[in-house]
C-alpha positions as CSV (number, residue, x, y, z in Angstrom):
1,X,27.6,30.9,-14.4
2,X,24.4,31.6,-16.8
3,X,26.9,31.5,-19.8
4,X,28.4,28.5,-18.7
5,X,25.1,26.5,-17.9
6,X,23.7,27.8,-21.4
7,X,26.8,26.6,-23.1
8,X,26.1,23.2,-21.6
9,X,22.5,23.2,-22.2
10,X,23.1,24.0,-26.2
11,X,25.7,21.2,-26.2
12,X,24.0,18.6,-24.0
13,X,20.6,19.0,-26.3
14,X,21.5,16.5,-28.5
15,X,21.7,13.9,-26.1
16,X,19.2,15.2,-24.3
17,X,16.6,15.3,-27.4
18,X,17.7,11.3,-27.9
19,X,16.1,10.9,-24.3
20,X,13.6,12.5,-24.5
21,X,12.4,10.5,-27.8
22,X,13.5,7.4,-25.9
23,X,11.1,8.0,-23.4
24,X,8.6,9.2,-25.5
25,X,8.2,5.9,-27.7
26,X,8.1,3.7,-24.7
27,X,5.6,5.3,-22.3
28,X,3.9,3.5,-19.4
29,X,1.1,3.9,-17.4
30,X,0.8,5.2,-13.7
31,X,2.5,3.0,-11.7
32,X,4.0,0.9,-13.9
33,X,7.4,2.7,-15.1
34,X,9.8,0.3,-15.0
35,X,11.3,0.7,-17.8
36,X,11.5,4.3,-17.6
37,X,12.9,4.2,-14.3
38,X,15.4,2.1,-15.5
39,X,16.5,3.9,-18.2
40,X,16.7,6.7,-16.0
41,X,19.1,5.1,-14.0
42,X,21.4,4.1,-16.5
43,X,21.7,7.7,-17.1
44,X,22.6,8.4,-13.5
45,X,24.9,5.8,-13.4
46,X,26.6,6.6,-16.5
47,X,27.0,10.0,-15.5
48,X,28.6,9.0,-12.0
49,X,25.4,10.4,-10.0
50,X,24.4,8.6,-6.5
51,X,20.2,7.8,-6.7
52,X,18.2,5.4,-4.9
53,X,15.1,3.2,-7.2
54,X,12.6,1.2,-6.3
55,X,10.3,3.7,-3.9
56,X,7.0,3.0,-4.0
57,X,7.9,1.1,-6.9
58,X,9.2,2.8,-9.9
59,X,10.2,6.4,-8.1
60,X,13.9,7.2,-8.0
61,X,15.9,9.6,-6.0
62,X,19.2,11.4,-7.3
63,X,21.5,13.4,-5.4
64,X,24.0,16.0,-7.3
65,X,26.8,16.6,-4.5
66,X,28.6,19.8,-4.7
67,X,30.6,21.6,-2.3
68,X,30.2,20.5,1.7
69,X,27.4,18.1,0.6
70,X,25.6,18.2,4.0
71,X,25.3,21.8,4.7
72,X,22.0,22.5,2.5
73,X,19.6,20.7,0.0
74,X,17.2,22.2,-2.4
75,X,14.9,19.7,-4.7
76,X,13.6,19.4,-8.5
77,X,10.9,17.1,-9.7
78,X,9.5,15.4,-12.7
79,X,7.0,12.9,-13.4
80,X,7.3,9.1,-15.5
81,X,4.3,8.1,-16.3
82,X,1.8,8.7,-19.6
83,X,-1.4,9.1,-20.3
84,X,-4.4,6.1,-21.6
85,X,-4.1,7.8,-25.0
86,X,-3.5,6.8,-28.9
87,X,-1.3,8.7,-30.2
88,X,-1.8,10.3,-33.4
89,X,1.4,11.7,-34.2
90,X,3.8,10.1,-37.3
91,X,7.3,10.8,-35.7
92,X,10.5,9.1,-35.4
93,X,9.8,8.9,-31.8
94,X,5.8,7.7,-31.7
95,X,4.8,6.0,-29.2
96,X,5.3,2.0,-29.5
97,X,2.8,1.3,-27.2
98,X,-0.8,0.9,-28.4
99,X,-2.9,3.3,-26.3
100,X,-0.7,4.3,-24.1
101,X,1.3,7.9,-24.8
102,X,3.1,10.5,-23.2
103,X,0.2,13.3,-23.9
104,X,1.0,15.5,-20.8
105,X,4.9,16.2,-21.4
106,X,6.1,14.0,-18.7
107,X,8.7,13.0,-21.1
108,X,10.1,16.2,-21.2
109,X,10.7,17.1,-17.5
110,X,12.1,14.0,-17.0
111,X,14.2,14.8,-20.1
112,X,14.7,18.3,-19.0
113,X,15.7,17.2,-15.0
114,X,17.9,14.9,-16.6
115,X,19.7,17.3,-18.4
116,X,19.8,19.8,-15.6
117,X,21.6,16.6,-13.7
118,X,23.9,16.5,-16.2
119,X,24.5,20.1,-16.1
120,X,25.1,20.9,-12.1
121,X,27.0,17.3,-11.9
122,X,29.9,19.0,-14.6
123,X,29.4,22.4,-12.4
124,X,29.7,20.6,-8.9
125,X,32.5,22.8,-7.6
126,X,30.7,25.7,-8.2
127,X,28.4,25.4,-5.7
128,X,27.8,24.0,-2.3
129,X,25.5,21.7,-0.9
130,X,23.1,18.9,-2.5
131,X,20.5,19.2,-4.9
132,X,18.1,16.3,-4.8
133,X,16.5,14.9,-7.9
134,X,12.9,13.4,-7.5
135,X,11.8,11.1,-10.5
136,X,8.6,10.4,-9.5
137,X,5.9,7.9,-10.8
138,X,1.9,8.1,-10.9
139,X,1.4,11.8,-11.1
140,X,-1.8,11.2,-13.2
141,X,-3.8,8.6,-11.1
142,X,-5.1,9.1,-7.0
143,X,-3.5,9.3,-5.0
144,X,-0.6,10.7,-6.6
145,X,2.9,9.4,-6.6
146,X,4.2,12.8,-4.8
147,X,2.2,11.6,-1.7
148,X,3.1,8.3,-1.8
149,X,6.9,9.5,-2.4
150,X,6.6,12.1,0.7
151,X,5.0,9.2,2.7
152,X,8.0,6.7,2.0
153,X,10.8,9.6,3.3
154,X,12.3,11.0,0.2
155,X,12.1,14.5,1.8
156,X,13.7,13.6,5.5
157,X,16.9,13.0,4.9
158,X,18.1,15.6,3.7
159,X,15.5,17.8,3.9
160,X,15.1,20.3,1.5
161,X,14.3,23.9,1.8
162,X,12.3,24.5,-1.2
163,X,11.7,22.3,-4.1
164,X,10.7,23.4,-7.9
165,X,9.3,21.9,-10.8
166,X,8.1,22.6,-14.6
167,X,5.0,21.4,-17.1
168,X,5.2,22.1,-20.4
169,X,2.8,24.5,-22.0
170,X,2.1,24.6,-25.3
171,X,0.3,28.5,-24.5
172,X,3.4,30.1,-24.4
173,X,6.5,29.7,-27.5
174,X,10.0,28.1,-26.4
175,X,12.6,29.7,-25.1
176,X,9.7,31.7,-22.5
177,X,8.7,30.7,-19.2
178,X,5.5,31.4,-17.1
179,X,5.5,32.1,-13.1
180,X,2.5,32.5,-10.6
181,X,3.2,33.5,-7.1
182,X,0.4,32.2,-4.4
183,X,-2.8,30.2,-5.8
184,X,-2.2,28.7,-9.1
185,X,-4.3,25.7,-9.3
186,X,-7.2,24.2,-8.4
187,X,-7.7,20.9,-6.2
188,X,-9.2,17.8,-7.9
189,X,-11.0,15.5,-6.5
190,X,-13.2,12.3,-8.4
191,X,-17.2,11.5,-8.3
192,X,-18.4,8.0,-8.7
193,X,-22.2,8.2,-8.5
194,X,-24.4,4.4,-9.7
195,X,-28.1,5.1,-10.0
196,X,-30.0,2.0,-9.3
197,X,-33.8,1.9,-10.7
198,X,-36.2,-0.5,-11.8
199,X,-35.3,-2.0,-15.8
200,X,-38.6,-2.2,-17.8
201,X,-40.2,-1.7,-21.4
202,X,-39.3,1.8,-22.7
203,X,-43.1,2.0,-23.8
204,X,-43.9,1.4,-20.3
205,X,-42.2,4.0,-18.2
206,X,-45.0,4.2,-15.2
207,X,-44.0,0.3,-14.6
208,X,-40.4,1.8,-14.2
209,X,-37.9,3.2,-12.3
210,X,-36.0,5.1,-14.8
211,X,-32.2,5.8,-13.4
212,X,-31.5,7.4,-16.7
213,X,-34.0,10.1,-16.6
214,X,-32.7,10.4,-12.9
215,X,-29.0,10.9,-13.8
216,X,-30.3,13.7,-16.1
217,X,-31.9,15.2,-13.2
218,X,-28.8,14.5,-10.8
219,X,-26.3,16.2,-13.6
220,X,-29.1,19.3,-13.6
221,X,-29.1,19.8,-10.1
222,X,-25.6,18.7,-9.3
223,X,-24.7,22.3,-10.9
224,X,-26.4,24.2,-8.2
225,X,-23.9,23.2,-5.8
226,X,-21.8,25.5,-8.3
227,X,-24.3,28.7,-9.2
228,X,-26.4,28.5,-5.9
229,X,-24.0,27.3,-3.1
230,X,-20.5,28.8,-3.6
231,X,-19.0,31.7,-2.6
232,X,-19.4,33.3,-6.5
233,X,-15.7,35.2,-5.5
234,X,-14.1,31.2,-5.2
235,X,-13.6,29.3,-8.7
236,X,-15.1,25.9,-8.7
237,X,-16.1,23.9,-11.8
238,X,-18.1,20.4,-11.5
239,X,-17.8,18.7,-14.6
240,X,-19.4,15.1,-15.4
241,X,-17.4,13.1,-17.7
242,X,-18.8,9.9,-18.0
243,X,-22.4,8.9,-18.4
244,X,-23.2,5.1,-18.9
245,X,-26.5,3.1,-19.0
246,X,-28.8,0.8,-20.8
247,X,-27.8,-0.8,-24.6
248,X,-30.9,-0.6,-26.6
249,X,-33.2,2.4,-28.1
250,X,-37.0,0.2,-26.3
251,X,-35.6,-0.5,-22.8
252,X,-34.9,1.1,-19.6
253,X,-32.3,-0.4,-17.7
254,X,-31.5,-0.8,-14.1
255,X,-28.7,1.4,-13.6
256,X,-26.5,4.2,-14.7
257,X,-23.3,5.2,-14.0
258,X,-22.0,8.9,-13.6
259,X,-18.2,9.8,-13.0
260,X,-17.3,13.4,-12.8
261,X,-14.5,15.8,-11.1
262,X,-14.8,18.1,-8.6
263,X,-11.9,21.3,-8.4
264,X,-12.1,24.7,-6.7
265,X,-9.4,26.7,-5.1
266,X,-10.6,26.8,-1.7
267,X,-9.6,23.8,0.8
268,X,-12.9,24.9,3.3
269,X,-15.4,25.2,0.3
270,X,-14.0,21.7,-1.3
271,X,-15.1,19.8,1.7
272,X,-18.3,21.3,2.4
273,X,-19.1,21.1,-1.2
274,X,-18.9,17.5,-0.7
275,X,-21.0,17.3,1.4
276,X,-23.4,19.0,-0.9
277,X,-22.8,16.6,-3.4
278,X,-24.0,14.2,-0.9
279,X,-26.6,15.2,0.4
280,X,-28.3,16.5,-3.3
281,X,-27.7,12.9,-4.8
282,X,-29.0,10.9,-1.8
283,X,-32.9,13.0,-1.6
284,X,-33.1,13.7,-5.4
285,X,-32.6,9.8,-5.7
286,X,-35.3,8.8,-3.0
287,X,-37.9,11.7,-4.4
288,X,-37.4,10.0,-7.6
289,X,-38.0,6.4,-6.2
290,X,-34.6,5.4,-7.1
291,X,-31.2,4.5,-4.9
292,X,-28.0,5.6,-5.2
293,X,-24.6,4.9,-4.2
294,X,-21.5,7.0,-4.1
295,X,-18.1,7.6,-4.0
296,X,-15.6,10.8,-3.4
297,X,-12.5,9.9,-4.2
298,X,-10.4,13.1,-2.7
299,X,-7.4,13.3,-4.8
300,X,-4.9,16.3,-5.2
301,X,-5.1,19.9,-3.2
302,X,-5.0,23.1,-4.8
303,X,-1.6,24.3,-5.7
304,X,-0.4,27.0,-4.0
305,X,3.5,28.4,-5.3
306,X,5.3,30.3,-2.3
307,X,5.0,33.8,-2.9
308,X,8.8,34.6,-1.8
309,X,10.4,31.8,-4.0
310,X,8.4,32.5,-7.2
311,X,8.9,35.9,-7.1
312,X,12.9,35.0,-6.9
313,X,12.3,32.2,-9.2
314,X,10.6,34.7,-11.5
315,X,14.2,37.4,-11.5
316,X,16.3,34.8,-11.7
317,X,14.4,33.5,-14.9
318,X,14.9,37.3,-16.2
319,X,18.5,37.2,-15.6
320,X,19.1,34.1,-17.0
321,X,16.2,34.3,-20.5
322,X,15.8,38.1,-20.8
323,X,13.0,39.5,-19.1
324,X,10.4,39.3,-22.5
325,X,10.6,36.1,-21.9
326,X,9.4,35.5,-18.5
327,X,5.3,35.8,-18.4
328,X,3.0,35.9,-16.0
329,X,0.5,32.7,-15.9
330,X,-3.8,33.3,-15.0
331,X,-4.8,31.1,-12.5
332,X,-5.8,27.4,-14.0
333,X,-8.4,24.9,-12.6
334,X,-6.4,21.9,-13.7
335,X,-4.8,20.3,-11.2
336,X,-1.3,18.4,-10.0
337,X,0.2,16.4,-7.4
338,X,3.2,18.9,-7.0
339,X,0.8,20.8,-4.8
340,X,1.8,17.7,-2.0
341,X,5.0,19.2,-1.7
342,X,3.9,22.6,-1.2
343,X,2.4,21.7,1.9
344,X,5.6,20.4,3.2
345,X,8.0,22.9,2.2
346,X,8.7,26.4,0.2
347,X,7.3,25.7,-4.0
348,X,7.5,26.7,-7.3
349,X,5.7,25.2,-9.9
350,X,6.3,27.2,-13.5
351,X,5.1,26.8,-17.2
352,X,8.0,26.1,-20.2
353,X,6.6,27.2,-22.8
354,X,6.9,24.3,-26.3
355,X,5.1,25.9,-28.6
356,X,7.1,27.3,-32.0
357,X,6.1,31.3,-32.0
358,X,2.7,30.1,-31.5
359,X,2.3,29.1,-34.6
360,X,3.6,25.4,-34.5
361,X,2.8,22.4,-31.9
362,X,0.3,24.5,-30.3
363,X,-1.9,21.8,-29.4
364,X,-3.0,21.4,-25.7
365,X,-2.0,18.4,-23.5
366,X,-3.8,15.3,-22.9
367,X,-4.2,15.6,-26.4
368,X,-3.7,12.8,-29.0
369,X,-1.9,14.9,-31.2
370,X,0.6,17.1,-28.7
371,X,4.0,17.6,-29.3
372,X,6.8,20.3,-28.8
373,X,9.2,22.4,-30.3
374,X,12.2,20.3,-29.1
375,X,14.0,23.9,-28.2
376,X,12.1,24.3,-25.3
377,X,14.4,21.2,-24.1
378,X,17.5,23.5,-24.1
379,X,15.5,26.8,-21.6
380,X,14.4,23.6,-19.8
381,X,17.5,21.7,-18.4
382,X,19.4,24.9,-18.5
383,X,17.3,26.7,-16.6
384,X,16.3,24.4,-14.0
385,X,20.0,24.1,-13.2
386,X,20.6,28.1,-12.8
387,X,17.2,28.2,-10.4
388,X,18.4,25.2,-8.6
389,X,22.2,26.8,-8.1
390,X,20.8,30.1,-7.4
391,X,18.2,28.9,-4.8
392,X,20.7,26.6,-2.8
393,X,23.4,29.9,-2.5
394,X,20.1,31.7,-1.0
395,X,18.7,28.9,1.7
């Protein structure tokens, strides 16, 4: 079976490189795939697989029927929307669409669960049961399009048993893969703070409320709620991203604006951390004479990858790459919307590696100027197919 889905892999890649530069020149925004989706579909189609579009949307789901259909289901995702970003890259396949570009690979899973489609739809009779294919939209923007697609059904009927999915990762070369059993990454949630003072001459600050020179304070002591009040044993980062206020060098304005992220691996700590958050904004705000309002959008949970099916996941990778080629991945305080579906069913979220011997396309993600070594598109479809056959014979 591995020699057979490898054979397949090496001669699908062609095609499968063409769609992946398809998609790659015409990215769209979260929530907004349509064309994507569509192309999608006429893949599907063309390749004689049953799918259902349109949920929430632009999310599509495909079913690959092998033997006695009804008797077991096992899942694979990818993602269809890009990122808010220029690209910089001078490609064949650049992105058409001015600020708009696939920066976090979503391209290639969705090229790379295509082509595993492809794959287990010419191997059908090998195996018994359904694998379901989850295209899914809005991975990059709250509330995620995984809990959106969970909320409209797409895992009730069938159900699955355990689902997987891949990210690029430009850390490790092509042709290697990266596993984590347990914790893996870190929830992420969004902080919308608006200072309100009292505008004035800069020359005259005692006439003033100054709401930057309160922000400054906030940002200061908002870090406490890292260094003073966590558990030092739980990771937890508090990053502010955005700062924005006032126009001119001579006055003080009325307000300022703050947006930052909040991520930590610990579901008890995130909450009472927001609470923190809360509380420190609302009295350093009134010491300082000034107001403030505020927002906590909670996004994504921490990702957690069940221990059982990564550590299969992780020998079946060996037995299908060659165990030098299967690493194992340190803990990251990114986050992902996967991490919705591990907290319905058994998960396994892994790391393709795209860079060329480290040497080439090594840039990171969310990254004007990432790219990959289009190899990685070969261990990608092939071995999503092999995980996804060997995990339906085993559930």
């Amino acid at each position: 079976m591995i020699n057979k889905i490898q054979e397949k892999a090496t001669a699908y890649f062609t095609e499968i490189q063409d769609v992946r530069h398809t998609i790659h020149a015409n990215p769209e925004l979260s929530f907004e795939e349509f064309k994507t989706a569509e192309f999608v579909c006429q893949k599907l189609t063309a390749w004689g697989i049953r799918h259902k579009t349109g949920i929430v949307g632009t999310g599509i789901v495909a079913y690959v029927e092998g033997r006695n259909p009804t008797s077991r289901c096992i899942a694979l995702r990818s993602e269809l929307d890009a990122l808010p970003i220029q690209e910089l890259n001078q490609t064949d396949y650049t992105s058409k669409n001015t600020g708009t570009m696939h920066a976090c690979g979503h391209d290639v899973h969705t090229s790379c669960l295509l082509g595993a489609a492809k794959i287990l739809q010419d191997l059908r009779d090998e195996w018994e049961g359904t694998i379901m294919l989850i295209f899914q939209p809005g991975e990059e923007k709250n509330p995620g399009g995984a809990s959106l697609m969970i909320a409209a059904g797409v895992l009730d009927d069938p159900k699955p048993s355990a689902i997987f999915a891949l990210h690029v990762y430009p850390h490790l070369p092509s042709g290697t893969v990266g596993f984590r059993a347990g914790q893996y990454m870190a929830s992420a949630d969004e902080i919308y703070i608006t200072v309100e003072g009292k505008g004035g001459h800069a020359a005259l600050p005692h006439q003033t409320i100054d709401p930057i020179a309160v922000a400054a304070t906030l940002i200061t002591t908002l870090q406490q709620v890292i260094s003073r009040k966590s558990n030092p044993l739980i990771p937890s980062v508090l990053t502010f991203g955005k700062i924005a206020g006032g126009h001119t060098t001579n006055v003080i304005p009325d307000k300022v604006e703050l947006e930052g992220t909040f991520r930590t691996m610990d579901e008890t700590w995130r909450y009472k951390a927001h609470d923190w958050i809360r509380e420190i904004v609302t009295h350093t705000c009134a010491a300082l004479g000034a107001t403030a309002t505020m927002d906590i959008s909670v996004g994504y949970p921490s990702l957690f990858n069940h221990p059982q099916l990564t550590a299969s996941a992780e020998g079946w990778s060996k037995e299908y790459l060659g165990a030098d080629h299967v690493k194992t991945l340190d803990l990251r305080m990114t986050a992902d919307d996967f991490s919705y579906y591990s907290q319905y069913m058994p998960s396994c979220y892994f790391r393709l590696g795209t860079s060329r011997n480290n040497e080439e396309y090594t840039i990171p993600v969310h990254n004007a100027k990432f790219d990959i070594d289009e190899n990685a598109l070969k261990t990608g479809m092939g071995l999503m197919a092999w995980l996804a056959i060997q995990a339906i014979g085993k559930h």
